[in-house]
PyMOL Python script that loads the backbone (N, CA, C, O; Angstrom):
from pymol import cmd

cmd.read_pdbstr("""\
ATOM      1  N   UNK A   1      10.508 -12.943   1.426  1.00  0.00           N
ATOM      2  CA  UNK A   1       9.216 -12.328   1.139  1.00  0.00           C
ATOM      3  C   UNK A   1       8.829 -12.615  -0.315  1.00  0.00           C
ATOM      4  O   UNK A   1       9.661 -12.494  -1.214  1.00  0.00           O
ATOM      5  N   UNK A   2       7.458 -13.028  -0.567  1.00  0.00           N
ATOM      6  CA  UNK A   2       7.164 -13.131  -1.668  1.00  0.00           C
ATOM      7  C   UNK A   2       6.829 -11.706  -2.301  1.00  0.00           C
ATOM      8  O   UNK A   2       6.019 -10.916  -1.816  1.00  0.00           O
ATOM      9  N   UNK A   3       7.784 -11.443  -3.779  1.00  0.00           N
ATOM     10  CA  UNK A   3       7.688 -10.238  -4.114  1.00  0.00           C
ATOM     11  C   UNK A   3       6.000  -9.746  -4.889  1.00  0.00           C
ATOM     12  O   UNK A   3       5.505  -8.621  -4.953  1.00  0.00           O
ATOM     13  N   UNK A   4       5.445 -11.078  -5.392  1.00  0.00           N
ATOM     14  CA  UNK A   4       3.832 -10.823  -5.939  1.00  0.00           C
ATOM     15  C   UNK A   4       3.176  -9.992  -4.971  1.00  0.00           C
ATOM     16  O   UNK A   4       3.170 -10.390  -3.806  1.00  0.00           O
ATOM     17  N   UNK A   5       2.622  -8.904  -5.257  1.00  0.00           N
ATOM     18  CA  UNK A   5       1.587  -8.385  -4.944  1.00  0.00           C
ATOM     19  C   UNK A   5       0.210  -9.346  -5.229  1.00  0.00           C
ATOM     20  O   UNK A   5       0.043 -10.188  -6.111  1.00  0.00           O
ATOM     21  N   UNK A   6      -0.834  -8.842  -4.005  1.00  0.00           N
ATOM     22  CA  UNK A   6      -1.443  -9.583  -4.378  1.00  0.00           C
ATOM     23  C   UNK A   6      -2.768  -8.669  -4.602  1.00  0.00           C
ATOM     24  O   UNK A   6      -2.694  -7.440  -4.583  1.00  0.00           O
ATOM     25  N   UNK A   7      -3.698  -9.202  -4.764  1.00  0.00           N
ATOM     26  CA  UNK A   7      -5.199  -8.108  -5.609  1.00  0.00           C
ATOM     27  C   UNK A   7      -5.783  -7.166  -4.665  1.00  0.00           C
ATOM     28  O   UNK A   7      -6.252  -6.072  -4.979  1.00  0.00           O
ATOM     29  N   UNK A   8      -5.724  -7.676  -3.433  1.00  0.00           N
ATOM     30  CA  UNK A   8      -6.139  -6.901  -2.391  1.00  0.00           C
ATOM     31  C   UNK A   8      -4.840  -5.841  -2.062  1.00  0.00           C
ATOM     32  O   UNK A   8      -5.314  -4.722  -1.866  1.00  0.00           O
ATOM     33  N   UNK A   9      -3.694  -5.840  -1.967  1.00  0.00           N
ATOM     34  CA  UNK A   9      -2.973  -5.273  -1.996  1.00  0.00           C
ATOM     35  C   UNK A   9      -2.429  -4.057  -2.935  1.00  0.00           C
ATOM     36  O   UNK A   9      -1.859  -2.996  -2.682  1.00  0.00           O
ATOM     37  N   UNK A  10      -2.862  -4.692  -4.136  1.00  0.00           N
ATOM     38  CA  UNK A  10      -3.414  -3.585  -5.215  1.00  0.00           C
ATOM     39  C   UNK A  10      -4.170  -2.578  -4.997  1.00  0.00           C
ATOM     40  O   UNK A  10      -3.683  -1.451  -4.903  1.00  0.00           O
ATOM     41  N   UNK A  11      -5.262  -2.765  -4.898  1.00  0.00           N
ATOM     42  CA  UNK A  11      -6.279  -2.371  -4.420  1.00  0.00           C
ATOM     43  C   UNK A  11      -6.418  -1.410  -3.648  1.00  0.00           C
ATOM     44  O   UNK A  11      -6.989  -0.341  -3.864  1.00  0.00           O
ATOM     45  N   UNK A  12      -5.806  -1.831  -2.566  1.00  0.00           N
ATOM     46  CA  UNK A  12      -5.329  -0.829  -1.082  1.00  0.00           C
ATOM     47  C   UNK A  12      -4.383   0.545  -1.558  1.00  0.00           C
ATOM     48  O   UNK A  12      -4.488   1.700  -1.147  1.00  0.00           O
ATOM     49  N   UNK A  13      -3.521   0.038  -2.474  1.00  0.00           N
ATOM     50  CA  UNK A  13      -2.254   1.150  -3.052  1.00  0.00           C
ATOM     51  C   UNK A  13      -3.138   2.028  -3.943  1.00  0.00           C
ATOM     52  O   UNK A  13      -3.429   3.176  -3.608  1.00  0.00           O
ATOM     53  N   UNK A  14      -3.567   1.460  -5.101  1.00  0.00           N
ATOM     54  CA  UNK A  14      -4.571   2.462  -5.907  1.00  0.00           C
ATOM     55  C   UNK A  14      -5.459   2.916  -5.153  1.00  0.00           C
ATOM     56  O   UNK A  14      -5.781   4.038  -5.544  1.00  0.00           O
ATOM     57  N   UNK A  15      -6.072   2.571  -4.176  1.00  0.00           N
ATOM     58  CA  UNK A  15      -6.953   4.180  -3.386  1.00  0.00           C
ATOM     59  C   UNK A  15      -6.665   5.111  -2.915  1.00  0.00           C
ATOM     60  O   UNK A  15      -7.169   6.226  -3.052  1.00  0.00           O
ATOM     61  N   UNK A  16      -5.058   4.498  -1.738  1.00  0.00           N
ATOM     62  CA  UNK A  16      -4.428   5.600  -0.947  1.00  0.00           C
ATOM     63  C   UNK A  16      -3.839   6.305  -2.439  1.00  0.00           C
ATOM     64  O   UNK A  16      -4.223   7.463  -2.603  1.00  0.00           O
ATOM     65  N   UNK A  17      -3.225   5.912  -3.201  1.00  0.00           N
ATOM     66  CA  UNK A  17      -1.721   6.937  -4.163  1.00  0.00           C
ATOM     67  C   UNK A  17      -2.717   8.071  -4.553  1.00  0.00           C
ATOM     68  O   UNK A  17      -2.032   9.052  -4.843  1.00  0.00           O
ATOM     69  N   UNK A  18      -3.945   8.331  -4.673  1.00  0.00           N
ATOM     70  CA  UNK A  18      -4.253   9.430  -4.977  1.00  0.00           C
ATOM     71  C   UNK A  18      -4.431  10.687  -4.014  1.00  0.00           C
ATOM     72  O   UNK A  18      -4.931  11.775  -4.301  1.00  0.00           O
ATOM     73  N   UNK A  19      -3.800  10.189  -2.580  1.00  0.00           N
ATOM     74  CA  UNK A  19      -4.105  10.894  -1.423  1.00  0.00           C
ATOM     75  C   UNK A  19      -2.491  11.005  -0.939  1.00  0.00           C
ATOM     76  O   UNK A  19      -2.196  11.548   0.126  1.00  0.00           O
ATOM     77  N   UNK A  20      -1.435  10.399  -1.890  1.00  0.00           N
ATOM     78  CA  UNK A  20      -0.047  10.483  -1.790  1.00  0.00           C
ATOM     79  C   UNK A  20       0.381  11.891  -3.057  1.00  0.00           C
ATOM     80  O   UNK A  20      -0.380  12.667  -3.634  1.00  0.00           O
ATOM     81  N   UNK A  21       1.915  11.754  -3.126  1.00  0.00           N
ATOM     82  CA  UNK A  21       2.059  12.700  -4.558  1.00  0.00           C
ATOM     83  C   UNK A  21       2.192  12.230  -5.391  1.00  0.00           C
ATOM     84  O   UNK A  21       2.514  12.817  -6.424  1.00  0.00           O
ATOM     85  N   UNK A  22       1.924  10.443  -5.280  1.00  0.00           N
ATOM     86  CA  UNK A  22       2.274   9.956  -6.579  1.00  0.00           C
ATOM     87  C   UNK A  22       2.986   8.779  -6.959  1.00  0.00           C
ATOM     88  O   UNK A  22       2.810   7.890  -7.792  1.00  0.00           O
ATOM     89  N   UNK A  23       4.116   9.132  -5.816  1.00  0.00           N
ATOM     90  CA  UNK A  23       5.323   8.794  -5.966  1.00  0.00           C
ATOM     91  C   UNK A  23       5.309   7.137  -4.986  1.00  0.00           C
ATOM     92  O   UNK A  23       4.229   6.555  -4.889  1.00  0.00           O
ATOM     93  N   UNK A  24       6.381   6.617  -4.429  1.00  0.00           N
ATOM     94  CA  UNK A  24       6.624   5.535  -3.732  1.00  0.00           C
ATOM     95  C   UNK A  24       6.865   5.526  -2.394  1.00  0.00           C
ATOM     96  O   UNK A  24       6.488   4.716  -1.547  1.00  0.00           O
ATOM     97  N   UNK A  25       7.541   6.526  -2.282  1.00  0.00           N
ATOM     98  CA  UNK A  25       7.960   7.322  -1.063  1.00  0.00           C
ATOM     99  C   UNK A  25       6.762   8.184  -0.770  1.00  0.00           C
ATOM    100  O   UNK A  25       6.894   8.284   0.450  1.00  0.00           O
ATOM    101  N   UNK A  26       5.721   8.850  -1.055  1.00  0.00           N
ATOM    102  CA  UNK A  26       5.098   9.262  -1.044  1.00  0.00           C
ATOM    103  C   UNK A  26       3.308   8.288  -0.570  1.00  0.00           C
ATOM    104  O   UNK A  26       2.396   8.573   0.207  1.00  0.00           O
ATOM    105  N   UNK A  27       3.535   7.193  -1.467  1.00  0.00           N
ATOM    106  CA  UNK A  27       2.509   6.166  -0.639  1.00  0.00           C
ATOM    107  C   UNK A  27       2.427   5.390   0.433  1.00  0.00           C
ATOM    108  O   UNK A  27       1.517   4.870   1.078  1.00  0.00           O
ATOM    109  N   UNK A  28       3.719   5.434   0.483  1.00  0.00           N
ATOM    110  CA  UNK A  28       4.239   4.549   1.512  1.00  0.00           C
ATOM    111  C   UNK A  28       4.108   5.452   3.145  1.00  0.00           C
ATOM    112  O   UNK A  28       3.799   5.067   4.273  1.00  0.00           O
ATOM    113  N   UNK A  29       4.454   6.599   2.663  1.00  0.00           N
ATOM    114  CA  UNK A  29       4.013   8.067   3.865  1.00  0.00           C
ATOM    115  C   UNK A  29       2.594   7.822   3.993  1.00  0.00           C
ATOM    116  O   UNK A  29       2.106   7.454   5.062  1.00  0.00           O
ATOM    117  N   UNK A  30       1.883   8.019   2.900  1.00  0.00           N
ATOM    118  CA  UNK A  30       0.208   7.755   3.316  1.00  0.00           C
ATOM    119  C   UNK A  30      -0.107   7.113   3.560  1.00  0.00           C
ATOM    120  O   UNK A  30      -1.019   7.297   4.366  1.00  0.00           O
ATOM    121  N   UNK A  31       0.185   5.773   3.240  1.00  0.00           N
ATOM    122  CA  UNK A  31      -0.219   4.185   3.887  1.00  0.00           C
ATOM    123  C   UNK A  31       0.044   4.410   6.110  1.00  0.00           C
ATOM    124  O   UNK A  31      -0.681   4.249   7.092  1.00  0.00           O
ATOM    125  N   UNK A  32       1.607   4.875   5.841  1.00  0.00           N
ATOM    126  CA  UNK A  32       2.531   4.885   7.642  1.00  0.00           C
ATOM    127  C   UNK A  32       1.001   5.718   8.080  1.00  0.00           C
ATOM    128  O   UNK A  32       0.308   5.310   9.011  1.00  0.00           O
ATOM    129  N   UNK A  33       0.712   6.664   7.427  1.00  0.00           N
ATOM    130  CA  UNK A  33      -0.242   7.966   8.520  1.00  0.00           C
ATOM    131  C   UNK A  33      -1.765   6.847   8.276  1.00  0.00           C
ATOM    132  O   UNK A  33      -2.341   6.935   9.361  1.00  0.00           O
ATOM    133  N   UNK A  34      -2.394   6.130   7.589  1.00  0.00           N
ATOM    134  CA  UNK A  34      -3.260   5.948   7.668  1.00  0.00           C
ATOM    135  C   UNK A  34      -3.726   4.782   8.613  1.00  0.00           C
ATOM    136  O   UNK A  34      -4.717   4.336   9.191  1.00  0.00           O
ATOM    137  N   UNK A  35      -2.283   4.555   8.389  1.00  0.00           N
ATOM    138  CA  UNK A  35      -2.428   3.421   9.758  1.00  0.00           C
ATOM    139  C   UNK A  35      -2.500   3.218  11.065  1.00  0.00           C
ATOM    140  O   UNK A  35      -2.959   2.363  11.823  1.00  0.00           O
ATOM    141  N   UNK A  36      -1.790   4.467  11.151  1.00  0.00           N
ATOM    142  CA  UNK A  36      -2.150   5.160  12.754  1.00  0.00           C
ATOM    143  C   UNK A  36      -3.738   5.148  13.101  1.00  0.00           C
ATOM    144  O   UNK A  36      -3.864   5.178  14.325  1.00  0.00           O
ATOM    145  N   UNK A  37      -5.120   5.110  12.365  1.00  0.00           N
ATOM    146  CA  UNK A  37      -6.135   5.691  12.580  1.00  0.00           C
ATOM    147  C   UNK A  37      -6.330   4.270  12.599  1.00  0.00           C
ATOM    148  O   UNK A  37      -7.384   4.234  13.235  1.00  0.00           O
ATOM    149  N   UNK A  38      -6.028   2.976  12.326  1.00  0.00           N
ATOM    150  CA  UNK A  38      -6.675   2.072  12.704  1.00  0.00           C
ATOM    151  C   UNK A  38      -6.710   1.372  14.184  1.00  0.00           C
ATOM    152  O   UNK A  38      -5.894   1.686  15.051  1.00  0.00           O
ATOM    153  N   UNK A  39      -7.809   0.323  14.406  1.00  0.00           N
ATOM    154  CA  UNK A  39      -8.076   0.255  15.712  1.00  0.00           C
ATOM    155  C   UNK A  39      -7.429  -1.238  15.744  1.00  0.00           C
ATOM    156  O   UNK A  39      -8.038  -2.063  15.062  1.00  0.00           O
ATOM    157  N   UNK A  40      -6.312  -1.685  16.421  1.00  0.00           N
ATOM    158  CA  UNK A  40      -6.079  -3.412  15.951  1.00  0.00           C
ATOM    159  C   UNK A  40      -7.292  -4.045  16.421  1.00  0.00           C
ATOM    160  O   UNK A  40      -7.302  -5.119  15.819  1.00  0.00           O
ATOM    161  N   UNK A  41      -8.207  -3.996  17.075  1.00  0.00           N
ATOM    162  CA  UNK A  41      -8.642  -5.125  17.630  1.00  0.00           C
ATOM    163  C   UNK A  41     -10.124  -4.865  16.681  1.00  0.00           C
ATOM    164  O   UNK A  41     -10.884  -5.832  16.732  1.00  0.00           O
ATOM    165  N   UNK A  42     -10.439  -4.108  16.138  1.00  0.00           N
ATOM    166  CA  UNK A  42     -11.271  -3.838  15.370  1.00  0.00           C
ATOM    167  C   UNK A  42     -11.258  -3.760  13.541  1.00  0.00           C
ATOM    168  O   UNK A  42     -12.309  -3.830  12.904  1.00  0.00           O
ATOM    169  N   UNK A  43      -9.923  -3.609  12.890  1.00  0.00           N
ATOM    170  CA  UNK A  43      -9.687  -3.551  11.979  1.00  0.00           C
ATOM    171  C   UNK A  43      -8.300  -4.262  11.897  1.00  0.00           C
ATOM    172  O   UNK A  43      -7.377  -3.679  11.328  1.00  0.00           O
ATOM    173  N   UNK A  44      -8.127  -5.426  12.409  1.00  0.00           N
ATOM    174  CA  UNK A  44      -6.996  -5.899  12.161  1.00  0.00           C
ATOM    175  C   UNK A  44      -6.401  -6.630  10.643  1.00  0.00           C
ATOM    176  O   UNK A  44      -5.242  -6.793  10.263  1.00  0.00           O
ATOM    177  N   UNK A  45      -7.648  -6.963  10.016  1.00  0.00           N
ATOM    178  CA  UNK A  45      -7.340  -7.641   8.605  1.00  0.00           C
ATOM    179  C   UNK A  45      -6.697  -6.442   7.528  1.00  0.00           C
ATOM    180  O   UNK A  45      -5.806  -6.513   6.682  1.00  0.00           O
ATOM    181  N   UNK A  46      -7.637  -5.249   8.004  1.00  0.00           N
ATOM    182  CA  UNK A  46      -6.981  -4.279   7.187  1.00  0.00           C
ATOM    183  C   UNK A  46      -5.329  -3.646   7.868  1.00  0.00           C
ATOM    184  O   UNK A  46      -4.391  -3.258   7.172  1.00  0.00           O
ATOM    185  N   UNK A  47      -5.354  -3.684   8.897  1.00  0.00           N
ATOM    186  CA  UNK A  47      -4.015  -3.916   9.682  1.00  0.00           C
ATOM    187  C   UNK A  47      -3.259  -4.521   8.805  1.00  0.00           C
ATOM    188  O   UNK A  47      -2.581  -3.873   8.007  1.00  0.00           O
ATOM    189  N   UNK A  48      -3.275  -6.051   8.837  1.00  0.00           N
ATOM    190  CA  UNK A  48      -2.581  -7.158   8.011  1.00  0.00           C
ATOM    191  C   UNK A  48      -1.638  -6.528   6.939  1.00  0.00           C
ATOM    192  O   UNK A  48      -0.448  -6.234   6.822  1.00  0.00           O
ATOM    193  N   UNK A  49      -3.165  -6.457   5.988  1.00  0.00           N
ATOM    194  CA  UNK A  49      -3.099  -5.542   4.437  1.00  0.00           C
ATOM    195  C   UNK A  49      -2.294  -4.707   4.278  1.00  0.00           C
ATOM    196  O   UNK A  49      -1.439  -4.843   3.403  1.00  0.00           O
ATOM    197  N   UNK A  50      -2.358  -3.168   5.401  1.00  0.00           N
ATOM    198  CA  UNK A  50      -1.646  -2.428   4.964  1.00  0.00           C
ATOM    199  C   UNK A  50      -0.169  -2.482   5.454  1.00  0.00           C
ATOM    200  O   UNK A  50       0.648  -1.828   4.807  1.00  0.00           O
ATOM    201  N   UNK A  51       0.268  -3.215   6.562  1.00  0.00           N
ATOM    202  CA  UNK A  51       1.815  -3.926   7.039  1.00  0.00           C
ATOM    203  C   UNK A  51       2.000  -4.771   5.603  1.00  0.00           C
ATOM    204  O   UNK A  51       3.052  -4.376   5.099  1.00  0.00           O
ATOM    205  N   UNK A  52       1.651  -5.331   5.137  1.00  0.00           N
ATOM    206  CA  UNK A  52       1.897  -6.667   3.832  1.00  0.00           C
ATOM    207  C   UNK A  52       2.109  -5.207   2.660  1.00  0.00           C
ATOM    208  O   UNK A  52       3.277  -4.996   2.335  1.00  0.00           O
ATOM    209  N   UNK A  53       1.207  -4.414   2.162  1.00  0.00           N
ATOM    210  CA  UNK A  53       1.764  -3.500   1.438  1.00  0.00           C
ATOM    211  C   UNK A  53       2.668  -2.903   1.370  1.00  0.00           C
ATOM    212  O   UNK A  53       3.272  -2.611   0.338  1.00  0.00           O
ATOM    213  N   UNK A  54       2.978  -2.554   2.668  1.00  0.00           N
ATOM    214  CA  UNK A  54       3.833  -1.700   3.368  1.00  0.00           C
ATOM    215  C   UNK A  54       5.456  -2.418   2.678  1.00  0.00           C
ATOM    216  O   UNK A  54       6.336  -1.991   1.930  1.00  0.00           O
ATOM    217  N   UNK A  55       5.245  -3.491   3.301  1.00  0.00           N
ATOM    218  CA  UNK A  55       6.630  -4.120   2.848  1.00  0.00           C
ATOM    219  C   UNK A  55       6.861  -4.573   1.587  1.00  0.00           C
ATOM    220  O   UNK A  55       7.943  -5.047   1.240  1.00  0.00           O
ATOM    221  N   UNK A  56       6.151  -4.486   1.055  1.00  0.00           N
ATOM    222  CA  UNK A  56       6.134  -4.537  -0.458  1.00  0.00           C
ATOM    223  C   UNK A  56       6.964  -3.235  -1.392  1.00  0.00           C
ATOM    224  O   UNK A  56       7.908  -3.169  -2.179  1.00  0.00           O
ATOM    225  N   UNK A  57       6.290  -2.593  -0.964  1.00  0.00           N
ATOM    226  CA  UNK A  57       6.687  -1.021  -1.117  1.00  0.00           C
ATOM    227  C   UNK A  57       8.153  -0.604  -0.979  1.00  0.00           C
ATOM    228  O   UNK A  57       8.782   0.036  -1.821  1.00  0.00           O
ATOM    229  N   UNK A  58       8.697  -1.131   0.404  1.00  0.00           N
ATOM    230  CA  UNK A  58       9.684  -0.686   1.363  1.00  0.00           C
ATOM    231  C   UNK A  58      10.296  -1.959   0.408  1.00  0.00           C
ATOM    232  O   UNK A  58      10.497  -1.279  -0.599  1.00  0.00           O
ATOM    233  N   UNK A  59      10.648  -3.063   0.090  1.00  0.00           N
ATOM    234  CA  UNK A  59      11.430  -3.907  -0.980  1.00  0.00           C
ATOM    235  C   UNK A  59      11.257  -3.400  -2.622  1.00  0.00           C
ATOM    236  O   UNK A  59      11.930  -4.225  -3.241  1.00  0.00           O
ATOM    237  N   UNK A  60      10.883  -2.780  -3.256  1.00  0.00           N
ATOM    238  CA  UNK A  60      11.005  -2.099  -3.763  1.00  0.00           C
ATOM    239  C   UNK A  60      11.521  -1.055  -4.590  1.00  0.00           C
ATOM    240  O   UNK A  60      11.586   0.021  -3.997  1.00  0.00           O
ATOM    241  N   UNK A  61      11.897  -1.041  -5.742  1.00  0.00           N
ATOM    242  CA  UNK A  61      12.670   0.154  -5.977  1.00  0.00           C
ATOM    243  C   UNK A  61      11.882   1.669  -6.634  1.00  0.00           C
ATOM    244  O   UNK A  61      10.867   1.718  -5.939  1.00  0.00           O
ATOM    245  N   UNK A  62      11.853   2.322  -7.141  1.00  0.00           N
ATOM    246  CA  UNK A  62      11.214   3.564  -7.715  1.00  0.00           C
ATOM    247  C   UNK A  62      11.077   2.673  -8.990  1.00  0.00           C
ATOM    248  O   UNK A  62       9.920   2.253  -9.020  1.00  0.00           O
ATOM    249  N   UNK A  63      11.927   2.140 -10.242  1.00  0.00           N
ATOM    250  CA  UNK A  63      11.475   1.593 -11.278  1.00  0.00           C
ATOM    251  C   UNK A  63      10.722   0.473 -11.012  1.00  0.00           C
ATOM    252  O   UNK A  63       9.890   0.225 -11.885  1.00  0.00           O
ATOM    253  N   UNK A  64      10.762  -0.365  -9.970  1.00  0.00           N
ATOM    254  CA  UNK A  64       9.769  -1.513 -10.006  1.00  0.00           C
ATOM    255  C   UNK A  64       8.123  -0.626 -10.169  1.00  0.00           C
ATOM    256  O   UNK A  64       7.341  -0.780 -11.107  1.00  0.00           O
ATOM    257  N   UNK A  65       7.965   0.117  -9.203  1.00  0.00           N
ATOM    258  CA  UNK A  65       6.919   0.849  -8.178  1.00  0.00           C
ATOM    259  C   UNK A  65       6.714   1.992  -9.720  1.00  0.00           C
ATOM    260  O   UNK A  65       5.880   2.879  -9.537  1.00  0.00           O
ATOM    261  N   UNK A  66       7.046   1.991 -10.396  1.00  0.00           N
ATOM    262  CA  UNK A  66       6.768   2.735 -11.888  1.00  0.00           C
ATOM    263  C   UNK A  66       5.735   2.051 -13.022  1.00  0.00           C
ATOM    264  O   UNK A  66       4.912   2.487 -13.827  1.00  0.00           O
ATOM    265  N   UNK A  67       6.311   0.556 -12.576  1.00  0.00           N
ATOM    266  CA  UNK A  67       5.954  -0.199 -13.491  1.00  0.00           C
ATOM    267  C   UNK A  67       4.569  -1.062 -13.084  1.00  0.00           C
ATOM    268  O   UNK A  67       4.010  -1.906 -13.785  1.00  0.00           O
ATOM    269  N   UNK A  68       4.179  -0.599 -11.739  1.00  0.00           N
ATOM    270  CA  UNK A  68       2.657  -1.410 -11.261  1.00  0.00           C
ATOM    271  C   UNK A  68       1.470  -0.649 -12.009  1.00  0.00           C
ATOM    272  O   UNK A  68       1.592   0.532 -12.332  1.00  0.00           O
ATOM    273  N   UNK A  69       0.531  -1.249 -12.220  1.00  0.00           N
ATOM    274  CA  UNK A  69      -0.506  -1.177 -13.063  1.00  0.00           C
ATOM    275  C   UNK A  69      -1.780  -0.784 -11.683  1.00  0.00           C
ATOM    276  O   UNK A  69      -2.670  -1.618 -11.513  1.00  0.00           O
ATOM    277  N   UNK A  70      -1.759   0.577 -10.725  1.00  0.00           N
ATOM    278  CA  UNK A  70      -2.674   0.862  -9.976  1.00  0.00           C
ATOM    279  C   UNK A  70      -3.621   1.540 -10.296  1.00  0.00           C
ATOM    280  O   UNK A  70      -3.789   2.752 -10.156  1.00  0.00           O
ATOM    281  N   UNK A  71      -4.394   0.629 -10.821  1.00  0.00           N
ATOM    282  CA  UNK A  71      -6.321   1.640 -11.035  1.00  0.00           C
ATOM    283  C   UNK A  71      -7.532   0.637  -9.938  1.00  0.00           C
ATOM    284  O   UNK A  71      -7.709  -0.579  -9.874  1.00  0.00           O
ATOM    285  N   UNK A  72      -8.041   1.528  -9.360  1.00  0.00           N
ATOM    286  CA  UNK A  72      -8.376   0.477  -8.491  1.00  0.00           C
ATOM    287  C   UNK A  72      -9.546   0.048  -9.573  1.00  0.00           C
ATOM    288  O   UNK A  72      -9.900   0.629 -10.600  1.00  0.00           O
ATOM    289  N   UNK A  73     -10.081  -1.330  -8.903  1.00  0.00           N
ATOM    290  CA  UNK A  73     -11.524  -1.765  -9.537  1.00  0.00           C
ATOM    291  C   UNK A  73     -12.843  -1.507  -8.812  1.00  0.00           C
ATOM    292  O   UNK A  73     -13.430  -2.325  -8.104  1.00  0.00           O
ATOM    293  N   UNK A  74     -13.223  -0.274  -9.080  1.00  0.00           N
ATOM    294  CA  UNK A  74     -14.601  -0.131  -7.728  1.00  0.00           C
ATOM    295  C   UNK A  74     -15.460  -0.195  -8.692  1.00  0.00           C
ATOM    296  O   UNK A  74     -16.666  -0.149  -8.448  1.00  0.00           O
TER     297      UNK A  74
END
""", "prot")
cmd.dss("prot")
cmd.show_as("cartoon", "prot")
cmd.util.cbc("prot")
cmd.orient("prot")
């Protein structure tokens, strides 16, 4: 797995972590529940996205996941 995050993936983490506690373990919970609400055949790119985050996350340690720079750009 390539460990780069990529911008869209960023992106995705800085919106949910404010709907997490914060934490890694904690986004990664909000990412699992938010994904349930998607439709595959209708939102599959964001599907993609949040499985590709997902494992990003889940490779990972608490000091890596300390050290990401998440503000989203809206």
């Amino acid at each position: 797995m390539n460990n780069t995050l990529t911008y869209e993936e960023r992106q995705l983490m800085a919106i949910y972590l404010g709907d997490s506690d914060g934490t890694r373990e904690g986004l990664i919970a909000t990412l699992e529940n938010m994904r349930t609400y998607l439709n595959p055949d209708e939102e599959a790119e964001l599907l993609t996205l949040t499985d590709s985050a997902l494992e990003h996350l889940r490779g990972m340690d608490d000091e890596a996941f300390s050290q990401l720079d998440l503000f989203p750009d809206l």
